[in-house]
C-alpha positions in Angstrom: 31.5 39.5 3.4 31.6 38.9 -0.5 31.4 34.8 0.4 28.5 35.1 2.9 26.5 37.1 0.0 27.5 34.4 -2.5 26.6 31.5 0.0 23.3 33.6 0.7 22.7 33.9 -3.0 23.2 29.9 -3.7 20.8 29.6 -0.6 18.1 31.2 -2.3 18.6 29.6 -5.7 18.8 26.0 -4.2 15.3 27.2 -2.4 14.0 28.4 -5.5 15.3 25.2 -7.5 13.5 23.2 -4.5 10.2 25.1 -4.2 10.5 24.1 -8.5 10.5 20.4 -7.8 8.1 20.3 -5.3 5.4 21.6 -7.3 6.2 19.1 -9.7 5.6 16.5 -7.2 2.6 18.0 -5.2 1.0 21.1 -7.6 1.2 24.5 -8.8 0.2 25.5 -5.2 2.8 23.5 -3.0 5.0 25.3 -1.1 7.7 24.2 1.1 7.4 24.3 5.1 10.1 26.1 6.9 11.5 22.5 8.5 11.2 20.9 4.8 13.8 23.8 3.8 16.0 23.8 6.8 15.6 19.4 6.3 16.6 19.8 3.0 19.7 22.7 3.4 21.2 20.5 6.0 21.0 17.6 3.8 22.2 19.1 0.1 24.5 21.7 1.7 26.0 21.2 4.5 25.5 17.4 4.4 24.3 16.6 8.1 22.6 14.1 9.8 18.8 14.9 10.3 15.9 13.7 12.0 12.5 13.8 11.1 9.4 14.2 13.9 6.5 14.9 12.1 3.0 14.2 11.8 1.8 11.8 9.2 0.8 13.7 6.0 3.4 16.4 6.8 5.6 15.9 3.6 8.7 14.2 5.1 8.8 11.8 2.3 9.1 15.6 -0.1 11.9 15.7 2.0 14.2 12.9 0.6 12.9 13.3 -2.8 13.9 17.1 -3.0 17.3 16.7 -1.6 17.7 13.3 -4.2 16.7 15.1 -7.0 18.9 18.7 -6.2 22.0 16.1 -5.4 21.7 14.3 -8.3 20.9 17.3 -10.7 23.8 17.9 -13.4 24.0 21.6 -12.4 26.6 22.3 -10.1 24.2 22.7 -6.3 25.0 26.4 -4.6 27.3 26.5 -1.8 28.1 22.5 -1.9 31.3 21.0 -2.8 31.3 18.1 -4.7 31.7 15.1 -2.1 30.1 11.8 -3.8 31.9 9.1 -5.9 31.4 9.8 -9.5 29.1 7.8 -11.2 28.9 6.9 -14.8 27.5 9.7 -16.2 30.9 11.9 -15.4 32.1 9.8 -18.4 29.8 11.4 -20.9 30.8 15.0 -20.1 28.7 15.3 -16.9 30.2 16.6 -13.6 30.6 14.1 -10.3 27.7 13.8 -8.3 26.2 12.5 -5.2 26.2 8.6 -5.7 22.0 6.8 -5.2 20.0 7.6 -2.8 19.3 4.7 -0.6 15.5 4.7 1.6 15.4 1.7 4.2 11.2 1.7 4.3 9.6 -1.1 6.7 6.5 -2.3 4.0 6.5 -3.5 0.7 2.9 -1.2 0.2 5.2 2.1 1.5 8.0 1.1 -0.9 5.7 0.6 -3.8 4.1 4.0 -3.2 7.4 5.8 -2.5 8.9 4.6 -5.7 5.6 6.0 -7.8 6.1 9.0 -6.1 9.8 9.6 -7.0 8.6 8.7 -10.7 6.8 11.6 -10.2 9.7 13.9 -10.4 11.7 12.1 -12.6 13.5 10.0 -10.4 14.6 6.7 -11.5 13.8 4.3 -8.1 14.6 0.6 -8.2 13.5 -1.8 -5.5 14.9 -4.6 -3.8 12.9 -6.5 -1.2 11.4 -10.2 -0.9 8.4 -9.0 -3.5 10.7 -8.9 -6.3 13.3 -11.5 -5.8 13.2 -12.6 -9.0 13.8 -8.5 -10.4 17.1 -8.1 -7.9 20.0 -9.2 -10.4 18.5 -6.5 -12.9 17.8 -3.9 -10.6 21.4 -4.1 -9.1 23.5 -3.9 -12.5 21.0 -0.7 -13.2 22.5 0.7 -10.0 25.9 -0.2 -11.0 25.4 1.3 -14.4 24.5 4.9 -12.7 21.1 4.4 -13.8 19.1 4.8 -10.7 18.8 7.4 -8.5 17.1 5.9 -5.9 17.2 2.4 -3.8 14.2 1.3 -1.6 14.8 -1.6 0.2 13.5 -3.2 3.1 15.9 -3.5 6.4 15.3 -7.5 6.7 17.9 -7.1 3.4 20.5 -5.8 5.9 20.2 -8.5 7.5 20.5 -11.3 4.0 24.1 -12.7 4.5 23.6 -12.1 0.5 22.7 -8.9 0.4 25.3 -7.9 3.4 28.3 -9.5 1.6 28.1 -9.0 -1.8 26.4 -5.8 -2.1 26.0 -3.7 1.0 29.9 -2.5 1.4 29.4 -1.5 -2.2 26.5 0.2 -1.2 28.0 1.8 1.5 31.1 3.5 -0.5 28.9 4.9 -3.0 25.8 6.0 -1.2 25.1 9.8 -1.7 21.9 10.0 1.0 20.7 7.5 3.9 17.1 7.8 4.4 16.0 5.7 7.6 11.7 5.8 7.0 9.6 5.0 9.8 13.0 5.3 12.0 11.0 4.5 15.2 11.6 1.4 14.4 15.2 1.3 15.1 14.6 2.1 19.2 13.4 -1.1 20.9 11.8 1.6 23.1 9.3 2.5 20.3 6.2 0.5 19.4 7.3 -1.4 16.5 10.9 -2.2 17.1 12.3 -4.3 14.7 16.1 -5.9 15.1 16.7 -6.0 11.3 16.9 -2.0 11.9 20.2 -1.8 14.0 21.8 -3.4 10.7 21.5 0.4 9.5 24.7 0.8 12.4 27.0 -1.3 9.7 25.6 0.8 6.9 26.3 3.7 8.2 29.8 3.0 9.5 31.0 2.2 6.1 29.5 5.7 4.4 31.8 7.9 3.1 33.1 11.2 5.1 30.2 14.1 4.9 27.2 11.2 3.5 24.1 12.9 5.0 21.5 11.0 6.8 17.9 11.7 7.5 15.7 9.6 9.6 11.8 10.3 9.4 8.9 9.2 12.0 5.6 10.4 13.0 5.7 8.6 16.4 8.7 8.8 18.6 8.8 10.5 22.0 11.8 12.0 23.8 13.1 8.4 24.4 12.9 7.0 21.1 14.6 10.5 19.7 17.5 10.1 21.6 17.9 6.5 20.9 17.4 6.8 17.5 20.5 9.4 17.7 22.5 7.2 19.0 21.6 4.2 16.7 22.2 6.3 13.6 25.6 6.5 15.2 25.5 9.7 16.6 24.1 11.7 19.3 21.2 13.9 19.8 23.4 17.1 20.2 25.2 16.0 16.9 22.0 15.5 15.0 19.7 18.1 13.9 16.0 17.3 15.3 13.1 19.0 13.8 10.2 18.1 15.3 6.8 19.9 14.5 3.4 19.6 15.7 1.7 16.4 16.0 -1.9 17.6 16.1 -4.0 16.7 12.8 -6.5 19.2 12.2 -8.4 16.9 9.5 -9.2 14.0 12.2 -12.5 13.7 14.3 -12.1 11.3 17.2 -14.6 9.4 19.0 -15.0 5.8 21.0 -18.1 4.1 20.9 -18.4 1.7 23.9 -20.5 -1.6 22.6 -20.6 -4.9 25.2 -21.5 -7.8 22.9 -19.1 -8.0 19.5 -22.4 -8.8 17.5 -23.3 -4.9 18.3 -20.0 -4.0 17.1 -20.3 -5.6 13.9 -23.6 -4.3 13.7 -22.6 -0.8 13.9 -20.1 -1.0 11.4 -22.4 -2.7 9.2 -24.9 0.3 9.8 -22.9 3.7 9.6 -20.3 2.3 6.8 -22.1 4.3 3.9 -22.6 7.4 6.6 -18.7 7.8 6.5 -16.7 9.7 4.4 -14.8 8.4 1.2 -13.4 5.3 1.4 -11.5 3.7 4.3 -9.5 1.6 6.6 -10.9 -0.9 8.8 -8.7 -1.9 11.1 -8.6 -5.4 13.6 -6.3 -6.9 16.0 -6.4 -10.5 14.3 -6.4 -11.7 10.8 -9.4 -14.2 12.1 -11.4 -11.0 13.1 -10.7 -9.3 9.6 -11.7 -12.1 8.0 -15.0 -12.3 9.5 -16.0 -9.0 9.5 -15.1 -8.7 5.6 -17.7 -11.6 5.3 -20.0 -9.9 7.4 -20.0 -6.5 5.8 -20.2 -8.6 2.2 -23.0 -10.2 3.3 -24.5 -7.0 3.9 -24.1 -5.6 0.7 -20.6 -3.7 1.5 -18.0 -3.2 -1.2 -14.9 -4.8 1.2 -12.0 -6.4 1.1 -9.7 -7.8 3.2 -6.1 -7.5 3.8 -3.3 -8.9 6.6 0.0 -10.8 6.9 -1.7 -14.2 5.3 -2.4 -12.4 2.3 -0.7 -13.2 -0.7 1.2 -10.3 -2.0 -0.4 -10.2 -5.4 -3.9 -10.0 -3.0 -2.4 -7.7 -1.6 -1.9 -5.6 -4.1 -4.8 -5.7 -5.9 -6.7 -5.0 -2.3 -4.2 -1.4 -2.2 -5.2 -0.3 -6.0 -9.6 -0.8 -4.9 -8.8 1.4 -2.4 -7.2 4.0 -3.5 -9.5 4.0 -6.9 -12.3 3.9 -4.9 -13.4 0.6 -6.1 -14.2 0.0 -2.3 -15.4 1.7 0.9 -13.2 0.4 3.4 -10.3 -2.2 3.4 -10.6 -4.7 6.3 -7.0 -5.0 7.5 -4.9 -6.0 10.7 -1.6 -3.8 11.3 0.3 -5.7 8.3 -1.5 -2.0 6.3 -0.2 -0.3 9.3 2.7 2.0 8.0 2.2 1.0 4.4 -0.6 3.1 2.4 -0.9 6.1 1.1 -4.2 8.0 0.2 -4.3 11.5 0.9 -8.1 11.6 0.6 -8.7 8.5 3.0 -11.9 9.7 5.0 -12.1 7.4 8.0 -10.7 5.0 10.1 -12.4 2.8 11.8 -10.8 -0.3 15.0 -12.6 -2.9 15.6 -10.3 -3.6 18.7 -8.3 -1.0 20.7 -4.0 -1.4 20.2 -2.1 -2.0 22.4 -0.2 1.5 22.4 -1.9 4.8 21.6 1.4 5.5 19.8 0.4 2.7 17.8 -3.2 3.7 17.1 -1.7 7.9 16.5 0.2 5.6 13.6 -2.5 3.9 12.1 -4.9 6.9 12.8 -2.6 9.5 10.7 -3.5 7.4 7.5 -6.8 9.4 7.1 -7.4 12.7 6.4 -4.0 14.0 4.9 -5.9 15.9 1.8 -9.4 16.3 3.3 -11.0 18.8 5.6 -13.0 16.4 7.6 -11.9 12.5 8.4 -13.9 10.2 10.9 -11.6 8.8 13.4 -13.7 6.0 15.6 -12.6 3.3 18.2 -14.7 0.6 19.2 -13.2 -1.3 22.1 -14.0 -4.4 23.3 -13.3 -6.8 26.7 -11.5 -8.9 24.4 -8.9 -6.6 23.0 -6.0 -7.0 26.5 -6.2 -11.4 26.0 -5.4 -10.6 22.4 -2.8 -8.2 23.6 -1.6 -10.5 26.0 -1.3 -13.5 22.9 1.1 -10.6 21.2 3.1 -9.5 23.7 6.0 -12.5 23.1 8.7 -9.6 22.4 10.5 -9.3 25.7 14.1 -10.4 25.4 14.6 -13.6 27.1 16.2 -14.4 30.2 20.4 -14.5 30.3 20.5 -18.4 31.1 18.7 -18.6 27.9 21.0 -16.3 25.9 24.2 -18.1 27.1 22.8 -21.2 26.4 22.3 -20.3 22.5 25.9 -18.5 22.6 27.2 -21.9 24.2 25.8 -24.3 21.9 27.0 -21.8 18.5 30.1 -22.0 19.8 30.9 -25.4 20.5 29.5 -26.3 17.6 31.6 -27.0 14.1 29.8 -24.8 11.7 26.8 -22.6 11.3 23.5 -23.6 12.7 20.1 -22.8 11.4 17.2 -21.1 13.5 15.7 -24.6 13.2 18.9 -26.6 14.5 18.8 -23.9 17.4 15.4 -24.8 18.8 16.3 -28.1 19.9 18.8 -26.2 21.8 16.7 -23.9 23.5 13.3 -24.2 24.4 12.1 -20.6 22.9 9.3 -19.7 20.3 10.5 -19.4 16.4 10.1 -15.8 16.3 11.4 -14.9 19.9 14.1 -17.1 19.1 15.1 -14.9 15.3 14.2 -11.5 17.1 17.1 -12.4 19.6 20.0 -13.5 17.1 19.5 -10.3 15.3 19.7 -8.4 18.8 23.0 -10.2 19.5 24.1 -10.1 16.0 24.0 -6.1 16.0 25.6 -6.5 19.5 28.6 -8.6 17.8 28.0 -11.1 19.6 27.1 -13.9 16.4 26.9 -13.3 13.3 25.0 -14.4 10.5 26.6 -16.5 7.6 25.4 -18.6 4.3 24.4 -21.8 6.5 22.5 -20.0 9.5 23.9 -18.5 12.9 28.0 -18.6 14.0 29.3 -17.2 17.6 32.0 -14.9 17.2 33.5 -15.0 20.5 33.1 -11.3 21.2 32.7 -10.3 24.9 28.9 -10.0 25.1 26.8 -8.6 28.9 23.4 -9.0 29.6 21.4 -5.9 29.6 19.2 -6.9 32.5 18.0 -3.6 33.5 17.6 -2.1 29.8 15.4 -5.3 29.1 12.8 -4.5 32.9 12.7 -1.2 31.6 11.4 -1.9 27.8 8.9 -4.5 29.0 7.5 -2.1 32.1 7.0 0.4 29.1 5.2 -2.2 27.2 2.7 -2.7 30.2 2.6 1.1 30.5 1.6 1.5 27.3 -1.2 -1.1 27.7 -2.6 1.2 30.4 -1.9 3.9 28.4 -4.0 2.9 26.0 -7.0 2.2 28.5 -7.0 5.4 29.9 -7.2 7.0 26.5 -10.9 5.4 26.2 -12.0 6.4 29.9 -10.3 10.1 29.6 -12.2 12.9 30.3 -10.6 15.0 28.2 -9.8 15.4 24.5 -8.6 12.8 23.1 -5.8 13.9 20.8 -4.7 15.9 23.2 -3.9 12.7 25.3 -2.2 11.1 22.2 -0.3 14.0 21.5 0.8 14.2 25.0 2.3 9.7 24.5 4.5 11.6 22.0 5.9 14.3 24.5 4.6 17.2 21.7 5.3 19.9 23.6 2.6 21.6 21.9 -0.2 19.2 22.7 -3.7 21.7 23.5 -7.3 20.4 23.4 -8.1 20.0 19.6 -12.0 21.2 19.9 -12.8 18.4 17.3 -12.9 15.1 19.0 -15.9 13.8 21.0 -14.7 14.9 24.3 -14.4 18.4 22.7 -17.4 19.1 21.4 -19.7 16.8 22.5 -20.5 15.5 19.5 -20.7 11.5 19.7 -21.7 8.6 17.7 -24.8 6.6 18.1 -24.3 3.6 20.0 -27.8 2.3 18.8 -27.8 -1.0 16.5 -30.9 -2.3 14.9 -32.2 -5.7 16.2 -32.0 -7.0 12.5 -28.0 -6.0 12.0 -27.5 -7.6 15.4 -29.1 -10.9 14.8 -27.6 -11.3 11.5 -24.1 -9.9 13.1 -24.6 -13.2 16.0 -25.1 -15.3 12.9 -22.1 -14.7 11.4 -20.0 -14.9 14.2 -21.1 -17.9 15.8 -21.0 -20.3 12.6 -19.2 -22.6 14.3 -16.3 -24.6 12.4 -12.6 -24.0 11.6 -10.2 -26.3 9.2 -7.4 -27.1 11.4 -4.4 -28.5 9.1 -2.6 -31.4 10.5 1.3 -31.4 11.1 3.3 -32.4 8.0 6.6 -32.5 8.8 8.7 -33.4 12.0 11.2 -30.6 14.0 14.6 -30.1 12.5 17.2 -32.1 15.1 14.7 -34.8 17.0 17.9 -36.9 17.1 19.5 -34.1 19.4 16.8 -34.5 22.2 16.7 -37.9 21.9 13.9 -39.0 19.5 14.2 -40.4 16.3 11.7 -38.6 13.8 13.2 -36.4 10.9 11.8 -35.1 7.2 7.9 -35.8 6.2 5.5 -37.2 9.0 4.7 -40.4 6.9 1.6 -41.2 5.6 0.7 -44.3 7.6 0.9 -42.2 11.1 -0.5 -39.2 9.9 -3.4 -37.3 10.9 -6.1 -35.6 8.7 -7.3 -32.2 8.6 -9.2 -31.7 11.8 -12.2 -29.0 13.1 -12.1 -27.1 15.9 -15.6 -25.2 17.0 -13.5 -22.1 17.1 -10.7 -19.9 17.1 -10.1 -18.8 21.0 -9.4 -15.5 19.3 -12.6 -15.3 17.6 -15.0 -12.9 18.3 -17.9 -15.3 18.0 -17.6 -18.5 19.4 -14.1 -17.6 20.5 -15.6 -15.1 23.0 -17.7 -17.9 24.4 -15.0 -20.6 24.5 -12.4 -18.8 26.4 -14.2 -18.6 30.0 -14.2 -21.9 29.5 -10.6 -22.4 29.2 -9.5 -19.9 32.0 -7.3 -20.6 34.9 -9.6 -21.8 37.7 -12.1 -22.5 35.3 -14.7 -25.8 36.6 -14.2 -29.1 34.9 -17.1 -30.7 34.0 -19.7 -31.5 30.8 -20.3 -29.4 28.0 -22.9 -26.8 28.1 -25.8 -27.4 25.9 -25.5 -24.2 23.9 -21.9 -25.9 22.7 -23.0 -29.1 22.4 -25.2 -27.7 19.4 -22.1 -25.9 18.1 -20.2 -28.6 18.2 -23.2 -30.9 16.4 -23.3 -28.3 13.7 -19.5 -28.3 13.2 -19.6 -31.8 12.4 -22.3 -31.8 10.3 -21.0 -28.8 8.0 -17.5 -31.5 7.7 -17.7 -32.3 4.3 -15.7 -35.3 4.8 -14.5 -37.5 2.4 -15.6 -40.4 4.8 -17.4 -40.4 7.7 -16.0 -41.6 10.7 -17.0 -45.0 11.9 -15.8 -44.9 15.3 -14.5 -42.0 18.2 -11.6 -42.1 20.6 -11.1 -39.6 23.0 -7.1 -38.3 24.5 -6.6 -38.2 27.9 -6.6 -34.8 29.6 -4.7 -33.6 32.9 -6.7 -30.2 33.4 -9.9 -31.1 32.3 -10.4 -35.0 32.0 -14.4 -34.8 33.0 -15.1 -32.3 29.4 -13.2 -34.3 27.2 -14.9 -38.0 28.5 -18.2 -36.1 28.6 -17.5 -34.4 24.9 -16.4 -37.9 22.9 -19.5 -39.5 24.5 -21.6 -36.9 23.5 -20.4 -37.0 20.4 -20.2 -40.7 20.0 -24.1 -41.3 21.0 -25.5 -38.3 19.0 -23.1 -39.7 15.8 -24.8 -43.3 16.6 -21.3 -44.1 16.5 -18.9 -46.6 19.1 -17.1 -44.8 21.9 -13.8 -47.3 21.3 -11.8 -45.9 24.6 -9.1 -43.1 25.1 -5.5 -42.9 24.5 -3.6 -42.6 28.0 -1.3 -40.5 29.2 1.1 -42.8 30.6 4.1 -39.9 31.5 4.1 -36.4 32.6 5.5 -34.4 29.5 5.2 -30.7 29.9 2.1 -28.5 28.6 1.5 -26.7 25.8 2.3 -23.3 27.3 5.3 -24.5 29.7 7.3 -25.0 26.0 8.1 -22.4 23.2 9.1 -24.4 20.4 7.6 -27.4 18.8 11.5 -30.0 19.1 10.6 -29.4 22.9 7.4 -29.7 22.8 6.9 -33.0 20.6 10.2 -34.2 22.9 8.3 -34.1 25.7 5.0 -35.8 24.2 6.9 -38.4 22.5 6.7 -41.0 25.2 3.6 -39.3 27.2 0.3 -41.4 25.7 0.1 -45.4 25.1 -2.9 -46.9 23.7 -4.1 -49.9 26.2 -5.0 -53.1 24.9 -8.5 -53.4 24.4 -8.2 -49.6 22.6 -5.8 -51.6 20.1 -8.0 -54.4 19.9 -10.7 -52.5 18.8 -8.8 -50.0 16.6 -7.4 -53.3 14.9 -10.7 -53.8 13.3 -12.2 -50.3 12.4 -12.9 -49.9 9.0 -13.1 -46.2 8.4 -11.6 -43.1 9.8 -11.4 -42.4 13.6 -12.6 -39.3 15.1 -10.1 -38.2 17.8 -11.3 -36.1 20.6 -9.8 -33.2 23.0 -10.6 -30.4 24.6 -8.0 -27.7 22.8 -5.2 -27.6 20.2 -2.3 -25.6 21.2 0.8 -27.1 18.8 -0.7 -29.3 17.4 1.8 -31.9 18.4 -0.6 -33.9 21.1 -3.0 -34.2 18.3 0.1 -35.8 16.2 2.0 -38.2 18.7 -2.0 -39.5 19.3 -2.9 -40.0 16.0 0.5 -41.8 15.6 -0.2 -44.0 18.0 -3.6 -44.6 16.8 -2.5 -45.2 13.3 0.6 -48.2 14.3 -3.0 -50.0 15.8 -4.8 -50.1 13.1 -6.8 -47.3 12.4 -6.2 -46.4 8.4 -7.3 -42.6 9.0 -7.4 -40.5 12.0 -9.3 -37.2 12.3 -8.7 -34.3 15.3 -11.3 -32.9 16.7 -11.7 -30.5 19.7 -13.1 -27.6 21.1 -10.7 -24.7 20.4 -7.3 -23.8 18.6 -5.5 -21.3 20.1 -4.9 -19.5 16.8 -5.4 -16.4 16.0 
């Protein structure tokens, strides 16, 4: 009875010591939730293995931090046994404690503002991720020396043959606390599942007896829970689940239903300075954030934008003006996402639905966290499911596919690169990387200095686990469709995607009370919303440099696309993901669609493009390319073209051999395989081009790859043309 007082005596000072800290991180008024304390006793005391569902804002992140600091506190911690390799510090007189603590966090914005935070309490964080490359050798001997408490990192290090060698079973023997962040996306079940995450399996396997773990997300449903279990390598039974409330009292939803994207802009244009605070806007495309931070510039907004093509200095800079209030809203696609943290942030705004409401309750939670009050407000549009639809590359690929990549690793005599790989398969980059990693955390290859090597493991096709994940995906799509048409509150319906248990009408939302934005835009805002978006004209840069392995399917083209058979930097009219002329393009491009001559409404857009060129030279002459699926557009466009330029319609490139089309290929070595021998220039086209003088304007209907446009202007170059320049209608680009 003597040692259950005691233990209940430590309990209460580690509480006390903990409720200490945490008003050193969050105020004189903080005090700890009853699943921050039973988080944190399972963690310093009894060293378990702990998962984390709750809301954004909740304080899981005071979680980790706590339990770091009490485990790596020189007092010896109530009712724990020392059970972590000593560190330095023992040396000078201190007693053993708890090795680092080490946070796998998805975003380099999340690990920046994690690391301030532990500063915060005295915590000494160091960071390795591929930001600070040029920091890592520095940061590592700190964490040898015992001079770190913490190490953020992000899981594509798990993945660094590096990192994985040379540091990670080192990592491994002395780590005191595992903290998996934004742990959804471990479960290729939840809406952001990332392959790099199942590294964590090797991590944890080499962790010392009684190493706690804690796992932390704001958006997993019963699925993803029990997956994540078993990915952290245990079970759900074995893991200690606290999962709270997913309701956010702070957050006001609404959807405002506007047909024509020039309305949309418009609107945002017009209630921007009724909104709270600063805040997030968020798109589906970088192309969409782009122009609606020139829009809302235009209009005397303070904006700025931020997405994956932004350099990380950019983005860094964008993160600080927002969260010193330097500007009312950042314009960002989901590369923000996960990453920021300001509690005061008093709206969010899409300009686009997501594709999953779990993913738009993720982005959502990013307001309101300190505030009473945060505008939450979804503008759809009929757009949104083709842009979905451009995304949606993530399902695993087929098993001849699979065996074909295990085949060709295997036979071969060393590693081979992603690159070498695509000649092998006929797969997109990406799809292509997201696979190896699947099979590398299956055993099935593994990843060396050099690129990819088959280990020979026994490996079976998961064909029913791979239906099931992409008919989630499309439920999820539909999901997402029905939360704009429900009838019912809305965050109810969200809560509900994330099996809360607790999920009740929230009496806030616009289905609630009745309370709903103004769909009405001004005439004025309109019109100069329609001029910005259909400004026709986008730079599209020409290939530079041949596919890795040509030689392998037969064609002999390797390193730097020379000069003499190169093409120029071309124009397009437009994006087909663009809101503007994009919106207006893509009818034109759909299955089924007419062939025929250019309206007259793109004819003008396509005379402006040209005229707004800025060319070095003008072109003296126009050729147009051959086209199987709409022959009558292209002919029509190049003449078009040709008589309004007052310049010589020399002829067309042929297509002399089938060759496959842009979207029956995945990867540009298949691609530009099958183009290679697809187009010939006829005689009198040579003839002519033998005697041009100036740059040739090359005509299609759409760039896909990119690689028509190059074989074409190849060919046009070897006859004489000394420059070529693409042009067409659209680039599938978004």
């Amino acid at each position: 009875m003597g040692s259950g007082g005691a233990a209940a005596d430590g309990g209460t000072a580690l509480r006390e010591r903990a409720e200490g800290l945490l008003r050193e991180l969050a105020g004189p008024a903080a005090v700890l939730r009853d699943d921050q304390w039973r988080a944190i006793e399972a963690l310093v005391t009894q060293r378990s293995r702990v998962l984390l569902v709750q809301r954004t804002g909740w304080g899981k992140s005071a979680v980790y931090f706590l339990a770091t600091a009490l485990l790596r506190g020189t007092a010896p911690l109530p009712g724990a046994a020392a059970s972590g390799a000593s560190d330095p510090a023992a040396g000078r007189g201190q007693k053993a404690r708890p090795g680092p603590t080490v946070i796998v966090s998805p975003l380099l914005a999340l690990i920046r503002n994690q690391a301030a935070a532990a500063a915060r309490l005295g915590i000494r964080a160091g960071e390795i991720h591929s930001g600070n490359v040029t920091e890592w050798d520095e940061v590592y001997a700190s964490l040898r020396a015992g001079e770190l408490d913490v190490l953020l990192i992000g899981p594509e290090r798990l993945n660094n043959p590096t990192f994985r060698d040379d540091y990670l079973p080192e990592l491994a023997a002395t780590t005191g606390l595992l903290v998996v962040d934004e742990a959804h996306c471990i479960s290729d079940w939840g809406h952001d599942f990332r392959p790099d995450y199942r590294r964590l399996r090797t991590l944890i396997a080499g962790l010392r007896p009684r190493v706690p773990v804690l796992a932390t997300t704001a958006t997993a449903n019963e699925r993803v829970v029990a997956d994540v279990s078993e990915q952290l390598g245990g079970t759900a039974a074995g893991t200690l689940v606290l999962r709270g409330t997913l309701d956010r009292e702070s957050l006001r939803l609404a959807v405002v239903s506007l047909p024509r994207a020039e309305e949309r802009f418009g609107w945002i244009a017009e209630r921007l300075r009724e909104l709270p605070g600063s805040g997030i806007v968020y798109t589906l495309t970088k192309a969409a954030a782009e122009e609606l931070t020139a829009f809302l510039r235009a209009e005397g907004h303070a904006v700025t934008c931020y997405h994956g093509g932004t350099e990380a200095a950019e983005r860094i800079a964008a993160e600080q003006d927002l969260l010193a209030d330097r500007v009312k809203a950042l314009v960002a696609t989901s590369a923000l996402g996960m990453g920021f943290d300001k509690p005061d942030l008093g709206f969010v705004v899409h300009l686009g639905a997501p594709s999953s409401p779990v993913a738009y309750y993720q982005q959502i939670g990013r307001a309101g966290r300190a505030v009473d009050a945060a505008e939450v407000i979804l503008l759809p549009a009929a757009e949104d499911r083709d842009i979905w639809r451009y995304f949606a590359d993530t399902s695993f690929p087929p098993e001849h596919v699979v065996r074909t990549v295990l085949a060709t690793l295997a036979d071969a005599r060393g590693p081979l690169s992603t690159q070498a790989l695509l000649t092998s398969v006929d797969l997109g980059p990406g799809q292509l990387d997201q696979m190896l990693k699947v099979l590398d955390t299956d055993g099935a290859v593994a990843r060396v200095r050099g690129g990819w090597t088959a280990t020979g493991q026994a490996w079976s096709y998961d064909e029913p686990r791979y239906r099931r994940v992409a008919a989630a995906r499309a439920r999820e799509q539909q999901a997402m469709l029905d939360y704009l048409a429900t009838p019912g509150c809305r965050m109810e319906f969200l809560r509900r995607q994330l099996d809360d248990p607790g999920a009740a009408p929230c009496g806030r939302c616009d289905r609630c009370t009745g309370r709903t934005w103004a769909s009405s835009v001004s005439p004025e805002a309109a019109g100069r919303a329609r001029a910005e978006l259909m400004r026709p004209g986008v730079v599209v840069e020409p290939r530079r440099m041949w596919p890795t392995g040509m030689s392998r399917l037969g064609v002999s083209a390797s390193g730097r696309i020379p000069a003499g058979v190169g093409a120029g930097p071309g124009r397009v009219l437009a994006r087909l993901g663009d809101i503007g002329w994009g919106n207006r393009l893509r009818p034109l491009f759909a299955a089924g669609s007419p062939d025929g001559p250019l309206p007259g409404d793109l004819v003008d857009a396509v005379v402006a493009t040209l005229a707004g060129w800025g060319w070095e030279q003008r072109p003296v002459a126009v050729v147009s390319l051959a086209s199987r699926a709409r022959p009558g557009l292209v002919e029509s466009l190049a003449e078009r073209i040709a008589t309004i330029g007052r310049l010589p319609l020399l002829g067309q490139v042929e297509r002399v051999a089938g060759g496959p089309s842009a979207g029956e290929v995945h990867n540009s070595a298949h691609r530009l395989a099958g183009l290679w021998s697809a187009f010939a220039v006829p005689a009198d086209l040579a003839a002519a081009l033998a005697g041009v003088g100036g740059p040739v304007l090359l005509v299609d209907d759409r760039i896909v790859t990119g690689w028509t446009m190059t074989v074409a202007a190849r060919l046009v170059r070897q006859a004489g043309a000394p420059a070529v320049l693409p042009f067409a209608l659209a680039t599938d680009s978004v």
